[in-house]
C-alpha positions as CSV (number, residue, x, y, z in Angstrom):
1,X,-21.7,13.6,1.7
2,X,-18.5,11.9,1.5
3,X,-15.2,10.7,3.4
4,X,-12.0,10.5,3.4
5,X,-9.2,8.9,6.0
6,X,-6.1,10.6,6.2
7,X,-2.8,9.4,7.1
8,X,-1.6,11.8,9.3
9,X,2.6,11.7,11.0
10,X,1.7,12.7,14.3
11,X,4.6,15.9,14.1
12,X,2.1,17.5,11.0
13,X,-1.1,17.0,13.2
14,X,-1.4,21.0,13.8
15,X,-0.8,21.8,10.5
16,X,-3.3,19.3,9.8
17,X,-6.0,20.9,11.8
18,X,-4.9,24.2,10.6
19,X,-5.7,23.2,7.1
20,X,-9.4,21.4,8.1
21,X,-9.4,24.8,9.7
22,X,-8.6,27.2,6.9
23,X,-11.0,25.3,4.4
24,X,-13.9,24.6,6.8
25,X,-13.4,21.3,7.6
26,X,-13.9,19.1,10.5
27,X,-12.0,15.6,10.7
28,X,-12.5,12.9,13.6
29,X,-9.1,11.0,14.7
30,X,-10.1,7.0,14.5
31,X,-7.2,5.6,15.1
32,X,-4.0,5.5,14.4
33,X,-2.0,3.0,11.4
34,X,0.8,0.5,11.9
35,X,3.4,3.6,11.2
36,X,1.6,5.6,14.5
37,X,0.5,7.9,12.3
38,X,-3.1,9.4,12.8
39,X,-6.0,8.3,11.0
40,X,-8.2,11.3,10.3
41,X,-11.9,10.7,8.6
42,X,-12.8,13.8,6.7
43,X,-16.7,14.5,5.7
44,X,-17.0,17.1,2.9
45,X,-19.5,17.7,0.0
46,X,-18.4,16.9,-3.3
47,X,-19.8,20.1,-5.2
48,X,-18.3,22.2,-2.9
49,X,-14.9,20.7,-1.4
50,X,-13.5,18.7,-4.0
51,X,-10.7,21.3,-4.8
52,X,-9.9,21.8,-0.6
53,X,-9.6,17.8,-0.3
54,X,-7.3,17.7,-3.2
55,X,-5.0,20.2,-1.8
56,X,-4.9,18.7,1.3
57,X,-4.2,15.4,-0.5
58,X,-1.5,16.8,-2.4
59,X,-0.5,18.6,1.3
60,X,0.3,15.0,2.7
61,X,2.0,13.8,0.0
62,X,4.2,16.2,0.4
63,X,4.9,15.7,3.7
64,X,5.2,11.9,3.6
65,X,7.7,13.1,0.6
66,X,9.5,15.0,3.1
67,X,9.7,12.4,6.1
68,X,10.9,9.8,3.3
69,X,13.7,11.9,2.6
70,X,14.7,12.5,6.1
71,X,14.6,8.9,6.6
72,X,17.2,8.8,4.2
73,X,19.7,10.8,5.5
């Protein structure tokens, strides 16, 4: 088994969970980062959640995509 912490903006935890939720997925909060964000530890089995993780990797990116550009305005 492996893990993974995510960086999650405290507005996108729901979605968050949703996601965990829609792929099978538990995650544990462990904290939080210097940006009071969430910090999220995922558990999942390579052979068979590698895609899920990725999407939900590429999910966050987004986001933090999306919060950079709000910053900006």
């Amino acid at each position: 088994m492996k893990q993974r912490t995510f960086n999650v903006p405290v507005d996108s935890t729901v979605e968050f969970a949703e996601l965990l939720d829609e792929y099978g997925l538990e995650g544990i909060i462990i904290g939080k980062n210097d940006d009071d964000e969430l910090l999220v530890k995922v558990e999942y089995e390579p052979e068979e959640d590698s895609q899920a993780i990725l999407e939900i990797i590429e999910h966050i990116e987004n986001l933090d995509g999306e919060y950079s550009e709000e910053d900006d305005e």
